[in-house]
C-alpha positions as CSV (number, residue, x, y, z in Angstrom):
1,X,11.2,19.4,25.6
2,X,7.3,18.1,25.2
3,X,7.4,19.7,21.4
4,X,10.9,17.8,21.0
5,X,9.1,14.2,22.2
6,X,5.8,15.4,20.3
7,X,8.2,15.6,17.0
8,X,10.0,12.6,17.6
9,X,6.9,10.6,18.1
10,X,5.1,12.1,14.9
11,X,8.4,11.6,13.2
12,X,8.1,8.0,13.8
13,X,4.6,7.7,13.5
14,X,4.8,9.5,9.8
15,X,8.0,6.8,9.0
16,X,6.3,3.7,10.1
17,X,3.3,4.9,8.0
18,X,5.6,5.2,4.5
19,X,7.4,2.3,5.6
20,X,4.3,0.5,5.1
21,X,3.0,2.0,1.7
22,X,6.5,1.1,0.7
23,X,6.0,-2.8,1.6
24,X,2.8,-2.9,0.3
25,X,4.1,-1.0,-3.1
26,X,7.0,-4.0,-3.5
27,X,4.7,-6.8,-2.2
28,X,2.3,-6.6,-5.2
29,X,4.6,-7.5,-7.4
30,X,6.6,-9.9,-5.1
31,X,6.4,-13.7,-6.9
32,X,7.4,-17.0,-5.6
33,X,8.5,-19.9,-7.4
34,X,5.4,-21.5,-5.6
35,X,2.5,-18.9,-7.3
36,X,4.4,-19.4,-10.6
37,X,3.7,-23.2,-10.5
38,X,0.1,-22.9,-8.9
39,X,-2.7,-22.1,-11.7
40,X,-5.6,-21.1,-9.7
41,X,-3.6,-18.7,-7.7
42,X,-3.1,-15.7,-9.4
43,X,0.3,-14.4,-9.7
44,X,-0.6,-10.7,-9.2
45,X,-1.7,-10.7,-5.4
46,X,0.0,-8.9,-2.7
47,X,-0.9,-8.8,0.2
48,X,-4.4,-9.1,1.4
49,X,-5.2,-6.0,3.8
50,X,-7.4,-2.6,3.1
51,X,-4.4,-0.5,1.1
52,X,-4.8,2.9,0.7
53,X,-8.6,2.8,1.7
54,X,-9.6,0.1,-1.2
55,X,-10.3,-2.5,1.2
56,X,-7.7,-4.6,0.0
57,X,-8.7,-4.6,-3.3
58,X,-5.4,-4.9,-4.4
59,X,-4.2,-7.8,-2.2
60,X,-5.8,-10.2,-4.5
61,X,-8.6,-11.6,-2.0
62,X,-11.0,-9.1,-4.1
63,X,-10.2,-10.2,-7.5
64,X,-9.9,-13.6,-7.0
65,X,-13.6,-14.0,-6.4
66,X,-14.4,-11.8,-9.6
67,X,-13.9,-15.4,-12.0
68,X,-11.3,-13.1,-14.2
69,X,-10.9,-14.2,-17.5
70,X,-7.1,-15.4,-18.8
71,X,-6.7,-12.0,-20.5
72,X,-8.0,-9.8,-17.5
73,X,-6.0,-11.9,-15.2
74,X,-3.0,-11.2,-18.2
75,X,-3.7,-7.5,-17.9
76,X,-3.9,-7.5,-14.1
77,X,-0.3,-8.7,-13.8
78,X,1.3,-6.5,-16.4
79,X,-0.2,-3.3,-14.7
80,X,1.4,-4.5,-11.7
81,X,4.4,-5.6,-13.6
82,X,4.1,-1.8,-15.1
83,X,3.5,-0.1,-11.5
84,X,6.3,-1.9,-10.2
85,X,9.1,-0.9,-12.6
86,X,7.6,2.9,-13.3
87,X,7.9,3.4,-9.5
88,X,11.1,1.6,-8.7
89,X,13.0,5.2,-8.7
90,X,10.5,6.5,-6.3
91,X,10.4,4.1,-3.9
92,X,14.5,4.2,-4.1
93,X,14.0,8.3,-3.4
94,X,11.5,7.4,-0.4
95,X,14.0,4.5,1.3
96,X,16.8,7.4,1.0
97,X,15.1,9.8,2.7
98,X,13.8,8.0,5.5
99,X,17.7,6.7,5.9
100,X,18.9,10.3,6.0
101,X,15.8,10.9,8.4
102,X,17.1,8.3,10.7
103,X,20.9,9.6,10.6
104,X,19.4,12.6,11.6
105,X,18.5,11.7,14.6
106,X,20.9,9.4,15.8
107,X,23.9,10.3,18.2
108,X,22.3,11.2,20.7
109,X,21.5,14.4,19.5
110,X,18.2,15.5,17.1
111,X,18.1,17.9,14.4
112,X,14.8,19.1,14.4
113,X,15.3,21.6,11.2
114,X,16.6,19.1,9.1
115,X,14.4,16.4,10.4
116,X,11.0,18.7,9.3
117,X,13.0,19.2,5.7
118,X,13.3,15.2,5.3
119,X,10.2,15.2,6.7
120,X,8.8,17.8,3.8
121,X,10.7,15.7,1.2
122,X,9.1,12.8,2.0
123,X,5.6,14.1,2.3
124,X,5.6,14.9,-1.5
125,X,7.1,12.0,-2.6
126,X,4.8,9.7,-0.9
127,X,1.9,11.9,-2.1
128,X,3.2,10.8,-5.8
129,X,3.2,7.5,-4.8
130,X,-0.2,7.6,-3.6
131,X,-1.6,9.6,-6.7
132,X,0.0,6.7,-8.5
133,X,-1.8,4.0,-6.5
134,X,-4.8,5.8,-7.3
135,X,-3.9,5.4,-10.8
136,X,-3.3,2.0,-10.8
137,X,-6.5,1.5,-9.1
138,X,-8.5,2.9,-11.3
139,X,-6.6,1.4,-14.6
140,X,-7.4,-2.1,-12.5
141,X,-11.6,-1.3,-12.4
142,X,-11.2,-0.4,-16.3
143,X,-10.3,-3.9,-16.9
144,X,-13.9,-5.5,-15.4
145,X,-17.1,-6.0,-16.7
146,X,-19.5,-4.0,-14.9
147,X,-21.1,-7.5,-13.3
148,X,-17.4,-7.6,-11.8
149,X,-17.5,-4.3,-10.7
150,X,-20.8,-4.8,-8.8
151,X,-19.4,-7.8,-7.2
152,X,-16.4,-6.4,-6.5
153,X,-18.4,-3.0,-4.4
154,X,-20.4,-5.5,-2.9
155,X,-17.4,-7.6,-1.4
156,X,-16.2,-4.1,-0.2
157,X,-19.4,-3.6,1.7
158,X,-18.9,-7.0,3.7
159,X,-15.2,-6.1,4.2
160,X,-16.5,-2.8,5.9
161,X,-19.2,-4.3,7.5
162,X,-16.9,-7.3,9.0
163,X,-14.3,-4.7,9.6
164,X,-16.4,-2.7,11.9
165,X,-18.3,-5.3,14.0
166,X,-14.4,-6.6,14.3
167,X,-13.3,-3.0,15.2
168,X,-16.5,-2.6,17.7
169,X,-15.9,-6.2,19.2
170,X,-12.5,-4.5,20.1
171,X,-13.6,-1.6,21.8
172,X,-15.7,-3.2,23.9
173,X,-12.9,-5.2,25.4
174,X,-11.1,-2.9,26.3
């Protein structure tokens, strides 16, 4: 009975985890009507927290203090644009699989066999998801000048630095 509560909990744990590289994943390429009208916001951003271990260097924050150029700012958006549509299909596989994982559990009763195989299916497509992050990432860095690049890893070393006094500030609350 533990191992059954163990595997549910880990089960959700692992959902809530590629629920959120999901969100993030459709966020970066989520537009208003509002950032289409407003010039001096980019209309690349997503959202600004530390994805995927890049301190949030996707979310926008990062690169808006790098004074892009109209064409880096251009080729920012369409490798977003790119990302987007390329991994549309998987994103669609992931959604599926976690909606087969949840019918597996409800009812009242759990399948713990076919739970660990959705479980397994989902595992390797998140891990091309994540390889194509990675990708995007480093197609993103190719597009700055080096002076941007040394901006950009010293932003990163606040971030961590104000991450971890917030972190520590935490702990010693509780």
């Amino acid at each position: 009975m533990k191992n059954l509560v163990r595997f549910k909990t880990l089960a959700i744990a692992s959902l809530s985890a590629i629920a959120l590289t999901a969100s993030i994943a459709l966020a970066q390429t989520t537009q208003t009507d509002q950032n289409k009208d407003q010039s001096a916001r980019p209309q690349w951003q997503g959202r600004g927290r530390g994805q995927h271990g890049w301190g949030g260097m996707r979310g926008g924050a990062f690169f808006r203090n790098l004074n892009l150029t109209d064409d880096q700012k251009t080729k920012l958006r369409q490798l977003h644009e790119s990302f987007a549509s390329s991994n549309k299909p998987l994103l669609g596989q992931l959604r599926a699989k976690r909606q087969e994982l949840r019918q597996a559990s409800e009812g009242g009763s759990f399948n713990e066999a076919l739970a660990t195989q959705k479980l397994t299916e989902m595992a390797s497509l998140e891990a091309k998801l994540m390889g194509e992050n990675f990708k995007l990432h480093q197609d993103m860095l190719a597009i700055l000048t080096p002076e941007q690049k040394a901006q950009l890893e010293q932003q990163k070393a606040q971030f961590k630095t104000r991450r971890g006094e917030r972190r520590d500030g935490q702990r010693n609350q509780q």
